[in-house]
Every structure is written in C-alpha cells, then in structure tokens.
Phi, psi and omega in degrees: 000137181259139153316020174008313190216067207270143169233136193266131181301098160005325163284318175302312177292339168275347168262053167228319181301310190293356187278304218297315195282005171254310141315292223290322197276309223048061172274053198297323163340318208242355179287320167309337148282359150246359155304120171278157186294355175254022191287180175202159200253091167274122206261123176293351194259342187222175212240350177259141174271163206259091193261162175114136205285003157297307190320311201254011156273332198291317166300304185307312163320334177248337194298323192287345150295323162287335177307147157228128186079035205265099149262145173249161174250307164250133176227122187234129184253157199284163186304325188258034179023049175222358186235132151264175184215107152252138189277150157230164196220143176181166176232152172246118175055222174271037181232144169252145179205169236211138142178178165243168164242107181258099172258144195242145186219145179290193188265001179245046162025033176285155197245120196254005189184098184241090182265149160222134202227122191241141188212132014267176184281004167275316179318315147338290184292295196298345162276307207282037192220319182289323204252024177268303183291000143272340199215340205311278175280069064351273187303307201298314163333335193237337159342119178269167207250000000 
C-alpha cells in the first residue's frame, strides 16, 4: 500500500545527504561511515549478496569510476521511513543505462542493504564485463551464503 504521507526517519535523510556529496565529489573516504558493518551489496549481476561493509564499499567505490555521466532523478521513500528507491541514469562505455538503488537503512540511518537493479541488458553487460575486470577476483570472498 502506498503512502501518501511517508516520512523518512531524520537519520536517514542526513545519510542520504551525506550519499548525494559523496556521489556528487565521488569522494569514498568517507562512505564507510555510513555503511553499517553487517551490510550488504546486491548486485544486478548476482543473485547472492555481497556482504559486509567493505563489500559495498569496495563496490560502490568502484562503480562510480565506471559510471559516466551518473545523474540521480527520482527518489521514493518507503512506508517504514527506513528505504529509498533512487532512480538513475548513467553510461559504461558507449552504452546507456537505467537502473535504481534500493537502500535499507537502520534505526541509527546507517545503510544495511544496497540492492541494484539495471536495464537494458545490453547496458548490463557493459557494467558486469567493466566491474568483473576490476572486482571479479575480489569479489567471490565477500559472497553470501
């Protein structure tokens, strides 16, 4: 059921400001401090998450160097004023793509669950074919079970 008059818990909107300045500089120093340390990283590419708050920092660290052109557009926040839905745009090379970041945040608006989801699929491939030859042997370490 949707909400007509969803309010986002006051911790959360100040780690949702501190996400935007951290996009905006693509300034990552500072993201593990709003990552809770059990978090965890859903990937458009896997079907299992990538957990622990290195995981999605090491991701989110690197994506934003493949992204190009990274606008966010829209944002809709959840019923329990603890989830966003940000809409995005961005190009991997000569591909364009669509996707969201659906984030779950604790009640101290630390962020405990960063799924992602991307469209079309050629636009896909051209992320998972960029951040396999950056994170591929990596990754399977922070794999969940």
């Amino acid at each position: 059921m949707l909400s007509t008059e969803t309010k986002l818990d006051p911790r959360v909107i100040e780690t949702l400001e501190r996400w935007h300045r951290v996009v905006a500089n693509k300034d990552m120093g500072t993201l593990a401090e709003i990552v809770h340390p059990d978090a965890v990283f859903r990937s458009p590419m896997a079907f299992k998450g990538y957990e622990s708050a290195a995981a999605v920092v090491l991701v989110l660290s690197n994506v934003i160097e493949v992204f190009e052109d990274f606008t966010y557009h829209r944002s809709f926040a959840g019923a329990d004023g603890l989830s966003v839905v940000l809409e995005f745009s961005a190009k991997v090379g000569d591909r364009s793509l669509k996707g969201i970041d659906m984030i779950q945040f604790d009640e101290n608006g630390l962020i405990t669950d960063f799924e992602v989801m991307v469209r079309p699929f050629n636009g896909l491939q051209a992320l998972g074919a960029a951040m396999g030859a950056r994170l591929g042997h990596l990754l399977p370490a922070y794999k969940g079970s």
